[in-house]
N, C-alpha and C positions, 0 to 999 in steps of 0.2 A: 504494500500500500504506500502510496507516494507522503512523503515528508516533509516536503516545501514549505520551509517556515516563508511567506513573502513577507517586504516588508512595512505593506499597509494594504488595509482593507480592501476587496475589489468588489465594486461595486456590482451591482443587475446592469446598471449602462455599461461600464468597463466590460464586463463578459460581454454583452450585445456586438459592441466594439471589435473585441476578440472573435467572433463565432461572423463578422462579416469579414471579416481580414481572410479566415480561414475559406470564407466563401472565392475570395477574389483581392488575394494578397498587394496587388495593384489598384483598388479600388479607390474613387475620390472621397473625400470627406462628404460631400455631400452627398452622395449613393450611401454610403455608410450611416450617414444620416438620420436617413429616411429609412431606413432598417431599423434603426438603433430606437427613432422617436426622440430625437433631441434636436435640438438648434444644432447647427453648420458648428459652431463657434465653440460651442462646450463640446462636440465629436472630438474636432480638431485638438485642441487642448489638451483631452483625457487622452484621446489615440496617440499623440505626440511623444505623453507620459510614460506610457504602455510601452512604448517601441521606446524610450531614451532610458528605463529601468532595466529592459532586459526580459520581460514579463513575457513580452510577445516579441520576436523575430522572422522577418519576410526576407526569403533570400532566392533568385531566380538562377537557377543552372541550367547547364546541358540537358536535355532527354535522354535518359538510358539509352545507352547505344547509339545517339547520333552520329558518334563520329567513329563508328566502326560496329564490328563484332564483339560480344563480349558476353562472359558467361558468369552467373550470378552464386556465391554458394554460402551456404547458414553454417554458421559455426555457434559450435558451443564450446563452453572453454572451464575446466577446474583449475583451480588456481592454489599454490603454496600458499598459507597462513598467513595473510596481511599483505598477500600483495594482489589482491583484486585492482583496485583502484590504479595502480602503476601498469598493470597488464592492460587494463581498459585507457589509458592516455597514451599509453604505446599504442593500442590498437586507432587512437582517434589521429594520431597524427600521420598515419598512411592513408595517403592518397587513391588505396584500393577500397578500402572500408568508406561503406555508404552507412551505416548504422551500428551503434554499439549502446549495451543496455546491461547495467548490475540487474542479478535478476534472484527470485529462491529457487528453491526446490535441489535436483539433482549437478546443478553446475552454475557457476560464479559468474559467468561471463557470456553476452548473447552477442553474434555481432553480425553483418552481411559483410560477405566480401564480394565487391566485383571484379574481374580479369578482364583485359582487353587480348588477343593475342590468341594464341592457340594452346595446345596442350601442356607444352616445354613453358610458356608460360606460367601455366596454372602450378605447375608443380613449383617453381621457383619462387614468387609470393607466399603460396602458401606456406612452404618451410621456411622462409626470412620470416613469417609472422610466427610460426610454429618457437622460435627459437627466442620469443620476446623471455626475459627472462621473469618465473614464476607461473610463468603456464607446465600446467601437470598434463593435466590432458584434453586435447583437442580433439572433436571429431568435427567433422565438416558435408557436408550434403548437399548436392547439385540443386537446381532448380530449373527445374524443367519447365514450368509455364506460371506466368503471373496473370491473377487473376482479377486481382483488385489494388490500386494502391491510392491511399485519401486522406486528404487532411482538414476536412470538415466533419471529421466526428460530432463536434459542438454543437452542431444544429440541434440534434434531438434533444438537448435542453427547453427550445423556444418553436420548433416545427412539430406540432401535433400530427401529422402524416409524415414524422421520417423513417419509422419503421415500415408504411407501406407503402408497396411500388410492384406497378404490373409487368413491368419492360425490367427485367435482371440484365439484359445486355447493356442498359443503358450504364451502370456501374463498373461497366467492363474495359481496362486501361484500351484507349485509342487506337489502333495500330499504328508503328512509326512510321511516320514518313520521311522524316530526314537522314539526313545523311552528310558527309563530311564535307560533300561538296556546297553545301549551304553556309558555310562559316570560312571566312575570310579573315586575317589578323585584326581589323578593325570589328568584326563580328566579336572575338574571344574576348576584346581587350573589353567591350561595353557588357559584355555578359560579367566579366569578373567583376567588374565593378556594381553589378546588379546582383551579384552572389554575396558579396557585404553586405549590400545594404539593397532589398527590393522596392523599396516606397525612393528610392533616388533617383529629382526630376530629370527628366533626358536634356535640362539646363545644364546641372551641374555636373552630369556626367561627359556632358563635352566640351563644358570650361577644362577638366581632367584631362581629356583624350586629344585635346585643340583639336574639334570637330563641331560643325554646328549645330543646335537645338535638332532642326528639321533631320539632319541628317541619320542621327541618334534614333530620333522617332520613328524616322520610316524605315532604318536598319529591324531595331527590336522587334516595328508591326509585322516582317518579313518572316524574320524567326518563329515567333508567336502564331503566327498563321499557318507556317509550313511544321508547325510540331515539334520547332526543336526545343522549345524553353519548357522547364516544368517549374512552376510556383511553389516552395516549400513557403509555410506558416508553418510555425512552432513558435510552440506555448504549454508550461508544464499543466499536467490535466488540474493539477490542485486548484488552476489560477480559475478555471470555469465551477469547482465546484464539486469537481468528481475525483472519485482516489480508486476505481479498480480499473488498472492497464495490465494487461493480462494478455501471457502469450503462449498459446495452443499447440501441438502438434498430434491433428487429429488423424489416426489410424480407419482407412477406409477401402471398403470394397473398391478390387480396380475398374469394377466396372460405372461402380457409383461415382467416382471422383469428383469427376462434371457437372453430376444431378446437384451433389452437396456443394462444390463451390458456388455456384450459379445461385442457390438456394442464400448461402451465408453473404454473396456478396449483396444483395438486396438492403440488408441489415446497415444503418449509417456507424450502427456502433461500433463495426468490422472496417478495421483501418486499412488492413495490410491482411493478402488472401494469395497464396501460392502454393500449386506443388511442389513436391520433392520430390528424389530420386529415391530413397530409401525406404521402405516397409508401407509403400502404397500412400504417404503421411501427407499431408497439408497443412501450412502454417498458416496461421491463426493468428492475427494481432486485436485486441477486443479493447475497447475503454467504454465505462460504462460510470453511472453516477456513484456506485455503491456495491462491496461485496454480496448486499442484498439483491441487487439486479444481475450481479454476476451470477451468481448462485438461480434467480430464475433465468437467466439466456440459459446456461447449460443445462439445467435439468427439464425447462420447459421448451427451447428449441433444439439447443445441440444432440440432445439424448430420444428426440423422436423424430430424427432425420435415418430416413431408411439408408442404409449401406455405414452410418458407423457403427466401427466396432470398437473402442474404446478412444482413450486422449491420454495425454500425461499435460501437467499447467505451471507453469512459474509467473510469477508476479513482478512483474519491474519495477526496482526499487528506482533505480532512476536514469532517464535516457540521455549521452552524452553526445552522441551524433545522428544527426540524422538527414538524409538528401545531402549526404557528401557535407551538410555543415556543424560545425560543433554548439551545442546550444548554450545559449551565455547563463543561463544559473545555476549548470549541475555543480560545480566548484561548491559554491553558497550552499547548495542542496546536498551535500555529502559531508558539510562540513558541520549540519544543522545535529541537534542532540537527537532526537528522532531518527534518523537517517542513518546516522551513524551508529547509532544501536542495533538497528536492521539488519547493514552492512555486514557487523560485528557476530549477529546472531546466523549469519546464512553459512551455509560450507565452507568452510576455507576461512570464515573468519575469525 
């Protein structure tokens, strides 16, 4: 359960705030707004707040795989006695690692690695990470097909129809269309600069780059259109209100696989939805308002989906990377008495 001591109150507006960002990480204050039900002016202010504490972070990158082939694999990771924390900042500072999360249950450490490159690749990263020192044991598992990946959890706070939906395809990652040939040195150089900071105007990114407003704009809309940008919002779940982030690895008939992802990807509470390679399995990323809702998704949806056959669950204590970026409060958030008891109390610690 998340521990996030923040350091002042966040309001129903501040979440509204947060749960529109998550909709459309680039959105105006005024669109924001009129979601949120506040003046232009108090948005502006509290949102400004929100992104200048650390609370909420919008960061725009590449698309999986735009600029090549690459292959995506789940690691899990035991760790020596007190060195979780060191093994997970090792893991956040490679450039292969898209995601990394303290976690309980059977192993310390959750993380995605992606590879660009072919096989001799693969095997090369993953033992340079293999050999971070304090990792005990590693296993690691391919990914064969993603199903779902979102960062609008938040809505089903404030959207009374976000658990239902007729079209399950609609949930369903876009296919890619881009490709390497779409990014140009001035393309990478206004993406990095929007991987910092995602709410930064296409002004001051080309006072940056000595490139003009116009040009910046109509570069980005280019990107944006052809599928190569993907919006990360990140925000600890504590800041909305909810503490169960919860991560799955559901065992399932091969023939069911599709039925049940298709089924879970519906669900807004279902962050992050993929296969594996190993024992037919699917991962599962869930956040939900409360152990109590956790406990009815799995006993009321997860456990009368035809073709599972069991699950194993860790709980994320807390996530330090994610969409390739490292999130600004886990530091504060591990350092908190709560958190750090947790930490203390899981394997390894």
């Amino acid at each position: 359960m998340s521990g996030i001591r923040l350091g002042r109150e966040v309001s129903d507006l501040d979440r509204r705030i947060v749960v529109a960002l998550q909709q459309d990480g680039r959105a105006s204050w005024t669109s924001i707004a009129e979601f949120a039900g506040a003046s232009v002016s108090t948005v502006t202010r509290r949102g400004q707040r929100l992104l200048a504490e650390g609370i909420v972070r919008v960061g725009i990158v590449p698309t999986l795989g735009s600029e090549g082939h690459v292959e995506t694999f789940f690691v899990r990771i035991n760790c020596s006695p007190g060195s979780q924390l060191a093994v997970a900042e090792a893991l956040i500072e490679s450039p292969y690692v898209r995601f990394v999360t303290l976690v309980t249950g059977k192993f310390d450490v959750f993380a995605e690695v992606v590879i660009p490159g072919d096989s001799a690749t693969y095997a090369h990263v993953l033992t340079d990470l293999q050999g971070i020192p304090g990792v005990e044991r590693w296993r690691s598992d391919l990914v064969v097909h993603t199903y779902k990946v979102s960062f609008d959890w938040g809505r089903q706070l404030y959207d009374a129809h976000a658990e239902a939906t007729t079209d399950p395809l609609s949930y369903m990652p876009a296919p890619n269309t881009c490709d390497p040939t779409h990014f140009d040195d001035a393309d990478r150089a206004i993406v990095e600069e929007l991987r910092d900071d995602g709410r930064a105007s296409f002004l001051s990114i080309g006072a940056k780059l000595d490139m003009n407003e116009s040009s910046v704009r109509r570069r980005y809309e280019r990107m944006r259109a052809a599928g190569c940008l993907t919006t990360v919002t990140m925000v600890p779940a504590s800041a909305l209100g909810m503490s169960a982030e919860t991560l799955l690895m559901l065992r399932v008939e091969p023939s069911r696989i599709a039925s049940v992802a298709q089924t879970l990807a519906q669900h807004v509470s279902v962050r992050f939805l993929a296969a594996a390679l190993e024992e037919n399995s699917l991962y599962c990323e869930i956040i939900l308002p409360s152990t109590e809702t956790l406990h009815d998704f799995m006993t009321g949806t997860i456990a009368h989906l035809k073709g599972v056959r069991g699950w194993s669950a860790s709980m994320e204590l807390v996530f330090m990377k994610r969409g390739f970026i490292e999130t600004p409060w886990w530091r504060a958030q591990v350092a908190s008495g709560v958190t750090r008891a947790a930490v203390d109390a899981a394997p390894g610690g």
